[in-house]
N, C-alpha and C positions, 0 to 999 in steps of 0.2 A: 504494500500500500504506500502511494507517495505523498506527499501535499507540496502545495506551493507555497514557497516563503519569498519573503523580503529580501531583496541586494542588501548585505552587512554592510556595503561602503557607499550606499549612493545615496550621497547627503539629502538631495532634495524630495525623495521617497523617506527616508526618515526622520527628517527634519518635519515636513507635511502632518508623519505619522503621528508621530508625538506632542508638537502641538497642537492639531486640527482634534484628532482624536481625544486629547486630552483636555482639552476647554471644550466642555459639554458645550451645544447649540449652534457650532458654527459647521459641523457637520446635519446634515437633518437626524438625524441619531446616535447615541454612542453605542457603538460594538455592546453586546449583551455579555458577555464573560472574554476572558484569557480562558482557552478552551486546550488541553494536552491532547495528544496521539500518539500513536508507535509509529516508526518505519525501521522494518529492515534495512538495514546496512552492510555492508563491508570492509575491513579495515584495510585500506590502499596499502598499509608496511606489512603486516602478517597473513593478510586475508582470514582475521578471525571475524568469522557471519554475529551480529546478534542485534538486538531491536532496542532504537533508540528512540529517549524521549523528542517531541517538536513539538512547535508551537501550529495549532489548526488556526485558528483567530487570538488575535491579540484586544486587551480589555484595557485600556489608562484611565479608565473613574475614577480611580483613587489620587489622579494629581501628577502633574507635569513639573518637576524641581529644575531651577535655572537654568543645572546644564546638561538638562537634557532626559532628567532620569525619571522614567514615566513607571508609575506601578498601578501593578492591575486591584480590584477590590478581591478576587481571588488570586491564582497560583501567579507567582513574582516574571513574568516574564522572561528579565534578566539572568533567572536563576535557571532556566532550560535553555540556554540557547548553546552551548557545549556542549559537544558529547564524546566520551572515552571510549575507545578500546580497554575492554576488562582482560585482554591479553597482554599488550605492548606498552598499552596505557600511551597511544596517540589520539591527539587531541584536538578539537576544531569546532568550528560549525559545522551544519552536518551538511553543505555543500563540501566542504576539505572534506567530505567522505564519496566523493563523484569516483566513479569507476574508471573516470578518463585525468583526474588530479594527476598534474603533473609536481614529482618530488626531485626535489634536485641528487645531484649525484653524491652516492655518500651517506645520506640522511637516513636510510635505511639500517643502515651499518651502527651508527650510533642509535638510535631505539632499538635495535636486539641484538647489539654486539657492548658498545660501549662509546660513552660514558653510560649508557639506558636513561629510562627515567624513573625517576621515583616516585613516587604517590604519597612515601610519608604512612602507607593505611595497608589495609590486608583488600585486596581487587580479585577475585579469578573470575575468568570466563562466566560464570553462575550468578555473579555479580549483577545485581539490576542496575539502569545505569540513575535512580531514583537515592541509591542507597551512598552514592558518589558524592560528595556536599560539594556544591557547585566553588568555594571558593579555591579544592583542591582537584575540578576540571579545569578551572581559568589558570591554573597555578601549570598546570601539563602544558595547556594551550598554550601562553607565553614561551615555554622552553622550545616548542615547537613552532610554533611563529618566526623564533629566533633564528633555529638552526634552519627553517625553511629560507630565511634572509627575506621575508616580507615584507612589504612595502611600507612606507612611514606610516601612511598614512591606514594603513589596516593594524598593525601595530596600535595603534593611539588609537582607534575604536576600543580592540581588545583590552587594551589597561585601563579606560573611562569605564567600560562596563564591568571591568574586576574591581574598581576602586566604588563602584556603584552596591555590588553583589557586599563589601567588607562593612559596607555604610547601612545598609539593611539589614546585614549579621548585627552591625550593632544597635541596633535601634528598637531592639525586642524586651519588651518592658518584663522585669518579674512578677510572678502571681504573689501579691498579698492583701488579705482582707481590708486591711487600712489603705493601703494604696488605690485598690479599687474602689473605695470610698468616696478618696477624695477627687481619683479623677471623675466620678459620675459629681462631684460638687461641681470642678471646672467650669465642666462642659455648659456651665448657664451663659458664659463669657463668649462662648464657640459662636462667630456670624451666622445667618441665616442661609441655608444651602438654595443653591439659584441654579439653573442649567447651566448659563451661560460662566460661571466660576470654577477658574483652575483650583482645586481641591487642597493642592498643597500651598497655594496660598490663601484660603482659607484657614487652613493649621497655623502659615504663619503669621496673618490677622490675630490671632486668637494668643499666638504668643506674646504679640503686642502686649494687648490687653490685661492678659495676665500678670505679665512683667512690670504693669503700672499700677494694678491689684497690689503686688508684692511689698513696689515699692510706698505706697500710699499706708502699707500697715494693718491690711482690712484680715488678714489670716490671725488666727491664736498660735501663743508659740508651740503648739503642738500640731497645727497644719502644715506651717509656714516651710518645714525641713519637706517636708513632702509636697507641697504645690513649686516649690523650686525645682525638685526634683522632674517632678511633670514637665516643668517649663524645659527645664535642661533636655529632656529626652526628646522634646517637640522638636527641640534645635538641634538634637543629632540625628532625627529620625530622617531631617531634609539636609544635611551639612552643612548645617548653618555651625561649625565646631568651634569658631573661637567666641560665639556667644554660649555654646556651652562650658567652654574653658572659663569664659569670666565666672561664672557663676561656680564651677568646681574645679578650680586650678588641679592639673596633674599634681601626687604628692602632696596636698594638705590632708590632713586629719580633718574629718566630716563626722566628728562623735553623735550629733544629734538624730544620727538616719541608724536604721540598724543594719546590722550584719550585712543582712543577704543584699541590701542595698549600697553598703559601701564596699564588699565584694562585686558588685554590677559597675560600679563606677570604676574602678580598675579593669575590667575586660572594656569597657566603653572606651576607656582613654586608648587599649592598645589597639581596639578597631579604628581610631582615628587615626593612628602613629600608621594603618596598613594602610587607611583609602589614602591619605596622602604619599604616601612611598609611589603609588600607581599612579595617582593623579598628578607628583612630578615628571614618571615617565609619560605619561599619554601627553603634558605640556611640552615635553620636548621633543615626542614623535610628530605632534602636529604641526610646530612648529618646522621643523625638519622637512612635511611636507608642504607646508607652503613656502617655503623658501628654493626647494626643490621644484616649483612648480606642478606638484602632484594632483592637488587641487583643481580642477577646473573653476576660470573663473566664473561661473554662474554661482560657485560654494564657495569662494572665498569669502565673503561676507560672512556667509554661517561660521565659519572658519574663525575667521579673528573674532567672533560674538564668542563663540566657546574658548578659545584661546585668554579671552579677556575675563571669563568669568572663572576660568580654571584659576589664572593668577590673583583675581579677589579672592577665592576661596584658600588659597596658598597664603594669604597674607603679606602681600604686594599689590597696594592697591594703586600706586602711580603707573605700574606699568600695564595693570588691570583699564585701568581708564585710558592709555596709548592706544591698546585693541579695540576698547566699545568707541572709540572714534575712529579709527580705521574703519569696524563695519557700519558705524551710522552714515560716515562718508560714501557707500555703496549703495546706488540707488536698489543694487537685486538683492538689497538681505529683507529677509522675510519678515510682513510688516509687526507679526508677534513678538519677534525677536526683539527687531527694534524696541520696541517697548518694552522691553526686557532690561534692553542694551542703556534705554536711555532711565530708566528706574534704577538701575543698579547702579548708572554712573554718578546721578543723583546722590545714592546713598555713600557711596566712598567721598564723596566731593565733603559729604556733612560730617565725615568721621573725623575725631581727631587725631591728630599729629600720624598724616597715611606715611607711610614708611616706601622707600625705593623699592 
């Protein structure tokens, strides 16, 4: 059984996808679910046969984040779009599993001779590919990307969506009665839901809010540790992470929270330490390709938009703001973007003392 997927590199099909799809109303409908399926496959290094997950239809209701990172209201998109060899543990989209993939010379030799690859995990053939946690397919994918010698610019796809996949590993709240409590309090502050509103910024409206809740005094000192908490997670759920760093510096002592929750804030800080490691490499792949001229210019625009919001999120906001004027200067950048472009430039322009 086959299905039809998306070009992983043609900006303007996914660029389209994820905004259009993602701000309800400006399509006449939003896609009904992220819907999975099997296809058989074949692995082009070993010819080990077995059935991988794919995406049937794609779902973004649940919000379009600045750069680019769409999640569905069910199964994560970005979390199926790799799939392993439970033999060789080769790695790709499951186009890189095409019958006619051409590998370069060599490459075969290192995946089953040496260096191999490693998984880090226990894999055999019997392995579903369900059971593979997508941050250690992206982690194969990259080694193989590499030794395929692939292009900048497919490169910097696959690290924005590994730095994507590390940002939603950490953004998973723990179960506890009082926590659940207090976020059903929140949720009075949460804006009113509209068709036509991106989802994720709705959440971030609502951080707003809250943060001025906070700081106004209106919590007792027995909420207060816990609705920061909320706040903070809001902001790493979308990586917004140096608004969650103000709020729980790496390394302070947070005695007022208990346990399991200042154990959560330590696996939080090292999920940010990973999407950043990725989201420097996907800013210098991209980088790389437009200077290369890899880019066609119809995507250049989109190009230095992501370009410019990768390095606000890096915490360089001067040269964050060089890019979102590069692509406002474009008359073919997509006119959501822009407004993206010029919102975001907006806000680095108000922050203080932006750093080179």
């Amino acid at each position: 059984m086959g299905f039809q997927s998306v070009p992983v590199y043609d900006w303007r099909v996914w660029v389209g996808l994820m905004i259009c799809v993602g701000l309800g109303g400006i399509l006449p409908q939003r896609l009904e679910a992220t819907v999975l399926g099997r296809q058989d496959v074949t692995c082009p290094v070993c010819a080990q046969k077995f059935r991988a997950v794919v995406l049937v239809s794609v779902d973004t209701s649940a919000g379009v984040d600045r750069d680019l990172f769409a999640r569905s209201a069910g199964p994560q998109p970005v979390f199926h779009r790799i799939v392993t060899c439970p033999r060789c543990y080769y790695s790709g989209y499951v186009e890189d599993f095409r019958a006619d993939i051409k590998l370069p010379k060599g490459f075969g030799d290192r995946l089953l001779k040496s260096p191999k690859l490693d998984p880090g995990m226990t894999i055999t053939p019997k392995t579903d590919q369900r059971m593979i946690p997508a941050d250690v397919r992206y982690r194969l994918a990259v080694r193989c990307y590499r030794w395929r010698r692939m292009s900048a610019e497919s490169m910097a796809w696959l690290y924005l969506r590994a730095s994507w996949v590390a940002r939603d590993n950490g953004s998973v709240y723990p179960r506890t009665d009082r926590l659940q409590r207090v976020m059903g309090f929140v949720e009075r502050w949460l804006p009113a839901d509209t068709e036509q509103q991106n989802q994720a910024d709705r959440e971030l409206h609502l951080v707003t809010r809250l943060a001025a809740q906070v700081a106004e005094g209106r919590f007792s000192r027995y909420q207060t540790p816990y609705v920061k908490f909320i706040l903070a997670m809001m902001c790493r759920r979308h990586g917004e992470n140096h608004l969650f760093e103000s709020l729980f510096p790496p390394g302070r002592p947070n005695p007022d929270l208990p346990e399991l929750l200042r154990k959560k804030l330590d696996k939080v800080h090292a999920s940010i330490a990973e999407e950043r490691d990725y989201q420097r490499l996907a800013l210098e792949q991209f980088q790389k390709a437009l200077d290369g001229s890899e880019v066609s210019p119809s995507n250049r625009a989109s190009a230095n938009y992501l370009v410019g919001e990768l390095y606000r999120r890096l915490g360089q906001p001067n040269r964050a703001l060089r890019y979102y004027d590069q692509a406002l200067a474009d008359p073919k950048l997509d006119r959501h973007l822009a407004n993206w472009a010029r919102q975001q430039r907006a806000q680095v322009r108000s922050a203080p003392n932006p750093r080179p």
